[in-house]
N, C-alpha and C positions, 0 to 999 in steps of 0.2 A: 763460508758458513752462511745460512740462509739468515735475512733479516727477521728478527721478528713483532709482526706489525700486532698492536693493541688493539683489542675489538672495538675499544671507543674510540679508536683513529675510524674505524671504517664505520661506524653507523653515525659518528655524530663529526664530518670534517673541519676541517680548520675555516677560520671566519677569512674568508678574502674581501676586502675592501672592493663595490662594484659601483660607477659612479653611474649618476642619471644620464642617461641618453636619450639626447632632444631630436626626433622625426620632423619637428619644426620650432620655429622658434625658440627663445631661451629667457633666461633668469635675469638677464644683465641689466635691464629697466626697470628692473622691476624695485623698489623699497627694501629696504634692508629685512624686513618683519618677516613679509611675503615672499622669502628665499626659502626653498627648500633645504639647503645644504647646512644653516643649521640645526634646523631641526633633527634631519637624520645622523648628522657625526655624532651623537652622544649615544644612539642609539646600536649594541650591542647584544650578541648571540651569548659572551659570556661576563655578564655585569659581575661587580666583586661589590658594588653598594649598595642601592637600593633599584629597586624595580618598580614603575608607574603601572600598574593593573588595571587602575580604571579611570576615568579622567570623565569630566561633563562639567557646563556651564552651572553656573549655579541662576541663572535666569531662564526663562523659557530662549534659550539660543540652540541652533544648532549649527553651529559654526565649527566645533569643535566637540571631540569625544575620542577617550578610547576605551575599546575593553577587552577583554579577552577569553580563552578557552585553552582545557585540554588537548592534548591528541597522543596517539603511542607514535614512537620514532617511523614506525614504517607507514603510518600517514599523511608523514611531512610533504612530498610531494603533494600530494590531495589538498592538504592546507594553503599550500601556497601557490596552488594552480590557479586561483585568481586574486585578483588584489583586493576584492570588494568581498563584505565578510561571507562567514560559511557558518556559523555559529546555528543555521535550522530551529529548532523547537526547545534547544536547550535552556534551560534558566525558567521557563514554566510549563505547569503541569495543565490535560485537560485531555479532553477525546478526538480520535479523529476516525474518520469513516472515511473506508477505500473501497474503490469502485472500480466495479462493475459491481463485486462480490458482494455490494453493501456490509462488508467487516468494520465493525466498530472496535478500535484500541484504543486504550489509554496510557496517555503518554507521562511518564511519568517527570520528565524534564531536566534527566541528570545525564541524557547522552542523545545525540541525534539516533534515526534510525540504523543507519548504518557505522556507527559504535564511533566513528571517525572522529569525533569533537565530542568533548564532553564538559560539563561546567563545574568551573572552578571557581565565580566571583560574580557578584550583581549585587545593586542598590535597587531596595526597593521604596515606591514613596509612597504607597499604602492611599493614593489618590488624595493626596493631601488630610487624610484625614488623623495620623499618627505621625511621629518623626519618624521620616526614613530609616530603614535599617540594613546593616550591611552583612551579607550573607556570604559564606565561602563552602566549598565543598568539606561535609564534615570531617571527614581523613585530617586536610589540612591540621585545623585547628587541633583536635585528636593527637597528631604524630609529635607537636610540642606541647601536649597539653595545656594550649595556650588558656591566657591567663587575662581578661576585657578590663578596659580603664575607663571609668567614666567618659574621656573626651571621644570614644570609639575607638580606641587604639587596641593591640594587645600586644604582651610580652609572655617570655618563657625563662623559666628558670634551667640553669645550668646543674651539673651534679654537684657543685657546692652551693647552691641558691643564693645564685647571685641573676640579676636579672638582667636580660637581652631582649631590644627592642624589636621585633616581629613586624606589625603593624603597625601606619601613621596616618595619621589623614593630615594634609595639608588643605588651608582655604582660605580664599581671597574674594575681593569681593565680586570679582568673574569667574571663579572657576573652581570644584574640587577636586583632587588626588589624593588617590589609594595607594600608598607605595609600599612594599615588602621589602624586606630584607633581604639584600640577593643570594649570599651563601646559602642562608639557611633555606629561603626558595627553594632552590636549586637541589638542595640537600635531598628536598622533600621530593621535587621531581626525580630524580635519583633511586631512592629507597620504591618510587612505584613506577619507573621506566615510562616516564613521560616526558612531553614536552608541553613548554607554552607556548600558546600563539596570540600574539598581540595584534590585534587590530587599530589603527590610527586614521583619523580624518578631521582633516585642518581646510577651512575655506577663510580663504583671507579676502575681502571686499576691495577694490580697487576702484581711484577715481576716475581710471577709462578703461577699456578693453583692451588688450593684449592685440596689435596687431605686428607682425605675423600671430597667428594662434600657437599657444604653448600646448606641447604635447611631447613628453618626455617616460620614461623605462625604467626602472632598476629592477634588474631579475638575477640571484643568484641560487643558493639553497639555502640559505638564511633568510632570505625574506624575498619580496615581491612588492615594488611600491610605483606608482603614477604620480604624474604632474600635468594637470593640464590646465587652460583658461576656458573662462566662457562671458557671456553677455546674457544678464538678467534682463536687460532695455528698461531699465530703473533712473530717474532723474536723477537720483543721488545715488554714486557710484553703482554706477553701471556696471563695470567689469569684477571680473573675482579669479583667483586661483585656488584649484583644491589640490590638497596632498593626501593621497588616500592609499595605504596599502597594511601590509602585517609582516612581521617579525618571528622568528624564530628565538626563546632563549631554552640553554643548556641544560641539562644539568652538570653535576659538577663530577669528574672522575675519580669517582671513591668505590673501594673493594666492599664487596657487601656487606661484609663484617664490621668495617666502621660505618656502616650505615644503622645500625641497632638503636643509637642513640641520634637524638634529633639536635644533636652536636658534637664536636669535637672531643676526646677525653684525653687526655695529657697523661701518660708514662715517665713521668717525670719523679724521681726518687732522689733529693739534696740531703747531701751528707751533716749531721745533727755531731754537735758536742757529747761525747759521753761522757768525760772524765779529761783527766789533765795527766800529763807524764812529770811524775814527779819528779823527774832526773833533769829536764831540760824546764817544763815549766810550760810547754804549747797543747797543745789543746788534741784531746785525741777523740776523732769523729768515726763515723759510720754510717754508709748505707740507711735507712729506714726500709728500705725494699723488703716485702716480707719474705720472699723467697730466695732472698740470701742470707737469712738471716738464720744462724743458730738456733735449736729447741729440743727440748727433753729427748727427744727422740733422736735427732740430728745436727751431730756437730761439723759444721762447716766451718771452724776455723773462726770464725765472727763473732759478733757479739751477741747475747742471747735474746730473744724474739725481747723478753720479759726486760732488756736492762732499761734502769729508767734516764729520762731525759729532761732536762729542766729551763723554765722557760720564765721570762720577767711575768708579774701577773699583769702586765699590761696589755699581752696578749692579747687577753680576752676583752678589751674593751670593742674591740669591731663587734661584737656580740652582743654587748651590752646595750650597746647605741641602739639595736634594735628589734627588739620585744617582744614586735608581732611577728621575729622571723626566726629568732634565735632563742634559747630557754638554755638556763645552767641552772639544773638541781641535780641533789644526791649525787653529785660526784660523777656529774655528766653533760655536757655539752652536745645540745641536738639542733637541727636544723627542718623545723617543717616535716620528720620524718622521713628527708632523703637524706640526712646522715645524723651521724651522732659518735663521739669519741669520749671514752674513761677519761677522768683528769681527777687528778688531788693538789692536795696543798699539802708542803713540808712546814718545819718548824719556823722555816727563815722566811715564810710567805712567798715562798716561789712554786708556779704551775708545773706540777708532774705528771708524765706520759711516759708510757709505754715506747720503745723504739720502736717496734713493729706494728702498732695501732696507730703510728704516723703514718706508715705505710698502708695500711690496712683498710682503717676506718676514718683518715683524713683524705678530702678531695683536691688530687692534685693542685689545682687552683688555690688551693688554701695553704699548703705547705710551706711555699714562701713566705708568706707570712710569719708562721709560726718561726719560721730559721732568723728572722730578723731578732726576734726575743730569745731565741738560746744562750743559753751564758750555763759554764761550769757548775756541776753538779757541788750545792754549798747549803751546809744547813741540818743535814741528814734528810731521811725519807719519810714519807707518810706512812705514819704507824698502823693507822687503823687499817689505811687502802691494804699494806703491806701483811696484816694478818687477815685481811678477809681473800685477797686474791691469790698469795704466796702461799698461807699457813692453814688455809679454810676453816679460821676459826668464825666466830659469831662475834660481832662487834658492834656498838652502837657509832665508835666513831666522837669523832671531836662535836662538843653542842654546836649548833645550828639555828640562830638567833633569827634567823629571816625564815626557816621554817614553821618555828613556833610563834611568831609576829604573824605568822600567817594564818597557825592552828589557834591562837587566842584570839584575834577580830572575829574568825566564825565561831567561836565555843563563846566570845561577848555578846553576838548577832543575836547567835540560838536561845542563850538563857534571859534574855531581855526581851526578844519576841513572847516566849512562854510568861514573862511576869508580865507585859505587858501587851500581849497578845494585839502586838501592832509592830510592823518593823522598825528598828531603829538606824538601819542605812536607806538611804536612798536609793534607786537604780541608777546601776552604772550606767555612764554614757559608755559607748563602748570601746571608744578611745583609751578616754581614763582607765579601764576596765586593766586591758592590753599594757598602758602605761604602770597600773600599780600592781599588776600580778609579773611584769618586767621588771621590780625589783630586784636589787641586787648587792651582792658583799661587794665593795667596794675594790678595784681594780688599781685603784693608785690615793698616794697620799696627796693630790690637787684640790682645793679646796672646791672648783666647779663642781669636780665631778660628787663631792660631798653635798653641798649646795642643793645641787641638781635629786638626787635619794632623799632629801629631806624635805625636800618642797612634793614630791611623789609621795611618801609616807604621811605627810600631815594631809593630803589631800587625802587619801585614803582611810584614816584612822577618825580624822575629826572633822574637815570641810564638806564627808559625805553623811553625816548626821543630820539622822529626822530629825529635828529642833519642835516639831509639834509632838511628836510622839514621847518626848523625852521629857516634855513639859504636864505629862501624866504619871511622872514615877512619885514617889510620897515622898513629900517633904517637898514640893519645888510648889513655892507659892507665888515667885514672879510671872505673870501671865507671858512677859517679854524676855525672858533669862533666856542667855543662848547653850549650844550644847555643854561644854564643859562646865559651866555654872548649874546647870540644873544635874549634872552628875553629881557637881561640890553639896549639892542641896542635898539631894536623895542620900549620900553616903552619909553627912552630919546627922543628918536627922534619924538615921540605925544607931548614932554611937560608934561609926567606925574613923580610920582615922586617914583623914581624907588628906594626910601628906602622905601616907606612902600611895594610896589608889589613885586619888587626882595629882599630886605634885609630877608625873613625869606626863603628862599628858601638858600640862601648862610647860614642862620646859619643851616638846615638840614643837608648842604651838608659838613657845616666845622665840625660837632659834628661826622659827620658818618668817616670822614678824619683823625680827631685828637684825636677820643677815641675807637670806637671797632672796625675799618679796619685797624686802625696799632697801634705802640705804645703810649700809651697814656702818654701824658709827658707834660708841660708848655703851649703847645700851644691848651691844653684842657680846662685847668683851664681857660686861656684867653678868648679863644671862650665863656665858660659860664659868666663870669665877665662882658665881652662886651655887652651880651645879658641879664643881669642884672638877670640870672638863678642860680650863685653861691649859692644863699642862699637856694635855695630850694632841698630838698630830690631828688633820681634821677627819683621815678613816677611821683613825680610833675612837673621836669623838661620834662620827653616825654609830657607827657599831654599840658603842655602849648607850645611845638614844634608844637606837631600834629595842636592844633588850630589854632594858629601863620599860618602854612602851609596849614589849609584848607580856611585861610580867603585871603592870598594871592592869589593861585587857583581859588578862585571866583573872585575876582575883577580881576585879570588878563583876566579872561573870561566875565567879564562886560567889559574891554577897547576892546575887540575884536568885540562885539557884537555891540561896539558904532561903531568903524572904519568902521565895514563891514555896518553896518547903512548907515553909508556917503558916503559911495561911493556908496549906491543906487539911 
């Protein structure tokens, strides 16, 4: 049977190790620094870590540099036919006029004339007049949609947005580097049937001149590199060695259809608890796979797309943690809008899913996860989820205390701007912003994670009040009263009855004062005792806060909306 040879065997060969070959003299005298050999043994056609792109002194030196360029596979020879760069006119744009014919063209700077090299990375220093900036071929950055970090780095997000390091800049106080990520490199060269070509040149100063003279070779199809000496005739180190040549790296051999994404996707489907065999007592699982799975239309034997699965609610706290990436409203966990999956809550406060929306609409990467918190179906089901998805009836659903916390601070905002036609929050910083719209029904009974929502809500509700605007509503006659006092004032002076409007506002403010802004000590336990909270676990205890303070915020914004009524 004939063999059958892979087309990336013949366009891109196996890396054969080719050592320097010295025509005269050699390396042996020479200083450990000023060896060639290690420099090049790190140096690889197919790196699995990172890749150096670009490299230069951070002083006016030129001792050292590297950079690099594109080329298609079938230019490799041409790249590598000499050791000294080929890189032409790429990397800037401008005119050139060719003679005899006097023809003017403009070049636009993103490939030499004869298409051979094309730019893929440059620093530019804008003549000292801006901080340098670092530039890459737009494709690049495009194919991860990559993502810029203050220090000049960039990352990309995976199909469960989680993030991957892309770009680093390393820097010392001699020298910076540009390094990429090799796979994903690689990836990139791949998906557009390219190659890199690295360019490197290392002169090392020595305190005499090589004699015999060093003049040494490495030539294979992977790169092409020199080694030779010379004599500057300089009192102070006279002699030098340069190591000057380019490199070849890969791309990586992947079928073009896993090249769609500018990363790996995992086909990975772990079997979930559905229910328990009530005869022995073990645990009976299933697939999430959606395509094995059972549905109105087809029964394979399995369990239905629809049966539910259930999950500690701790689950969700990778989520929770963070705010600016992840959101759970209405009976849905999303991510940045590169995913999102249904989930409820049963009676017993455990997270319910769908078996086939594990598979469906959770991102491989993520699954694990969630299989860690499976535990047997206990509790019953979610009623509402279960007549709005199952029964398509019309349901409002279990109340939603962090929703309406959310609709009573803007319906308090609105009707207090109109009475007093000045705003009564501050601007968000945009942290906080991110921080208090990440709110959240509590994921465990811990008392941090309690702590931690209640020092977010009191910032939110009461540490971001206008304190001068508020010192304009009627009745507040202390020029210095700060916000909740000048509520306590405006509300006494209507006749209303400023324990039920102010009294949960002061227990937010005394829980955030006397248990996780300072020491927690006697006058925490009192706070809760007062507010008849002692008995309850510390989730229960935010929960009934958060309500308590979004029913106060509303009726404070119904007495505004009466005042400002009357005086129409």
């Amino acid at each position: 049977m004939a063999k059958t040879v892979r087309q990336v065997d013949l366009v891109f060969p196996k890396l054969v190790a080719v050592a320097l070959i010295y025509s005269s003299g050699s390396c042996d005298d020479l200083p450990e620094h000023a060896r060639p050999d290690g420099y090049l043994a790190p140096l690889t056609a197919t790196p699995t870590e990172w890749v150096t792109v670009l490299g230069t002194p951070v002083h006016d030196r030129f001792d050292w540099g590297i950079s690099s360029h594109l080329t298609r596979p079938e230019a490799r020879s041409y790249a590598l036919k000499e050791y000294t760069g080929t890189r032409a006119m790429i990397g800037s744009a401008g005119i050139s006029t060719f003679y005899p014919e006097m023809r003017t063209v403009f070049e636009e700077g993103l490939r030499d004339k004869d298409e051979r090299a094309e730019f893929f990375v440059q620093r530019r220093t804008h003549h000292g007049l801006a901080e340098p900036t670092l530039e890459f071929t737009p494709s690049f950055l495009w194919y991860f949609d990559a993502i810029p970090r203050n220090d000049g780095s960039w990352y990309y997000l995976d199909d469960a947005g989680r993030d991957h390091e892309l770009v680093r800049t390393r820097r010392t106080d001699t020298e910076l580097r540009i390094d990429i990520a090799a796979l994903p490199l690689r990836r990139y060269f791949a998906v557009r049937s390219r190659l890199l070509v690295i360019q490197h040149d290392r002169i090392t100063r020595l305190d005499h001149v090589p004699d015999p003279e060093i003049d040494a070779v490495e030539r294979s199809d992977l790169r092409h590199f020199a080694f030779h000496s010379g004599d500057i005739h300089s009192v102070d180190r006279p002699g030098f060695v340069r190591l000057v040549g380019k490199q070849i790296v890969l791309p990586i051999d992947a079928a073009p259809a896993d090249l769609a994404r500018p990363h790996t996707s995992e086909r990975r489907f772990p079997d979930y608890t559905v229910g328990v065999d009530p005869s022995t007592g073990e645990r009976i699982t299933s697939t999430c796979d959606p395509d094995k799975l059972s549905n109105y239309f087809t029964d394979r034997g399995t369990p239905h797309y629809l049966t539910r699965v259930y999950f500690r609610r701790e689950v969700l706290n990778r989520y929770t943690s963070q705010p600016s990436r992840y959101r759970i409203e209405a009976g849905r966990l999303s991510c940045l809008g590169l995913w999102g999956i249904s989930i409820g809550t049963n009676p017993e406060g455990l997270t319910e899913v769908y078996l086939g929306d594990l598979g469906r609409d959770l991102p491989a990467e993520e699954r694990d996860h969630w299989l860690s918190f499976n535990v047997p179906p206990s509790g019953g089901r979610d009623e509402g989820r279960f007549s709005r998805d199952i029964l398509g009836q019309w349901t409002d659903g279990p109340p939603d205390p962090l929703r309406r916390l959310f609709a009573a601070r803007e319906h308090f905002s609105t009707a207090l701007i109109t009475l007093l036609g000045q705003a009564v929050y501050k601007t968000w910083h945009p942290a906080d912003q991110i921080a208090f719209e990440g709110l959240h029904m509590p994921t465990s009974s811990e008392q941090h994670e309690a702590d931690t929502l209640i020092l977010l809500l009191a910032k939110g509700v009461i540490d971001y009040l206008n304190v001068k605007a508020l010192r304009r509503l009627p009745g507040v006659t202390d020029p210095k009263a700060l916000g909740i006092n000048c509520l306590e004032a405006w509300v006494i002076s209507s006749g209303e009855d400023s324990d039920t409007l102010i009294r949960p506002l002061r227990l937010l403010q005394g829980l955030r004062s006397t248990g996780p802004a300072h020491l927690r000590g006697k006058d925490w336990h009192a706070t809760l005792t007062r507010a008849g909270l002692d008995g309850l676990r510390p989730d229960e205890q935010f929960v009934q806060v958060l309500t308590l303070t979004g029913d106060a915020l509303r009726a404070l914004a119904q007495h505004a909306e009466t005042q400002h009524q009357s005086t129409q």
